[in-house]
Each structure stands twice: as structure tokens, then as C-alpha cells.
C-alpha positions, 0 to 999 in steps of 0.5 A: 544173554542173546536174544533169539536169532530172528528172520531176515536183515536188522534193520534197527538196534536202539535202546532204553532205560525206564525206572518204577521209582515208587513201585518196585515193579519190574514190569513197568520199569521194563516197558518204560524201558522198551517205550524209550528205546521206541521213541527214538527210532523212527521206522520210515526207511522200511516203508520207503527204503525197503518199498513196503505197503505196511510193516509186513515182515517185520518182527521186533525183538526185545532184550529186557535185563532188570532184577527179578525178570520172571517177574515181567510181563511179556504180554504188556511189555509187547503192548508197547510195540506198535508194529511187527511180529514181537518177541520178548526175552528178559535176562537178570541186569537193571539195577535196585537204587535206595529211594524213598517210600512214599506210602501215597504210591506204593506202602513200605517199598523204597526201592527204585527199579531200573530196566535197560532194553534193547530193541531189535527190528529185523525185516524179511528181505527177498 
């Protein structure tokens, strides 16, 4: 599934895996996810390459697949973008793995959830 089509030119693509290993919550998984793909790319070039004051223009599209996307919170998946205009789709992928259930985290659930993410930023370009 493709996310939707945004303004201007990409800039970056990276991705990500996050994992709820006690949980069996989606959405921490997915922002798990999203913070990895991040902490790989470093957005300097959009201020110096492209001579921007801030990251006017700039919008952040993620791709989420994990099981159960209903399930994940777009708001606080966008919470873990510190800059742009985000935008957040979720599609049916990641994967269920047997784990262990440790009541200490979360009672009865032996599931461990994995998300992958694909982080997009697009900027607006004259």
C-alpha cells in the first residue's frame, strides 16, 4: 500500500523496526518504529542545501504496517516527528512472534508485536 502522494520533492526515505515485546500493543510498536527510521536521518541539508530558515515546507509522510493497523494511534505515532506537516496511514504487515508472558508488564499476553515504518519527507521547492 502506498502512502498518499505529498507536495514538492522527497527528500529523504529511511526506515524502521519497533517491537512491543510484553504488550501486544500496536501502537508502541509502530512509534517504535517511526523513532527508529528518525534517528537515522538527520535533516540538515533542507536547512543549508535547500537555504531554508526553519522546516517551513516541509511535510513527513509515514507508512506504518504492523497487525491490527485500526488499532494504531495516528496522533501519537505523529508525536514522534519533531518537525513538518505529518501525515500517518497504517496498512496490514509487521509481524505477531510467540514470546513470553511476563505478568510483571502486561497479564496473559505472550505475543511480541513488530511494526516496520517507512518515513518520508517531502519539501516544497520553487
Amino acid at each position: 500500500m502506498k502512502g498518499p502522494k505529498m507536495a514538492g520533492k522527497r527528500f529523504v526515505v529511511e526506515l524502521g523496526t519497533g517491537a512491543d515485546l510484553h504488550g501486544n500493543d500496536v501502537t508502541k510498536a509502530a512509534c517504535r518504529a517511526v523513532k527508529d527510521a528518525v534517528s537515522r536521518s538527520c535533516l540538515c541539508g533542507i536547512i543549508e542545501v535547500l537555504d531554508l530558515e526553519q522546516f517551513q515546507g516541509v511535510h513527513v509522510d509515514v507508512l506504518v504496517a504492523c497487525p491490527e493497523p485500526d488499532l494504531v494511534d495516528e496522533k501519537a505515532v505523529k508525536a514522534q516527528l519533531p518537525v513538518g506537516t505529518k501525515s500517518v496511514t497504517t496498512t496490514l504487515g509487521g509481524m505477531c512472534a510467540k514470546g513470553i508472558c511476563v505478568d510483571t508488564f502486561a497479564k496473559g499476553c505472550d505475543t511480541i508485536i513488530v511494526a516496520n515504518a517507512a518515513v518520508t519527507v517531502w519539501v516544497d521547492v520553487n
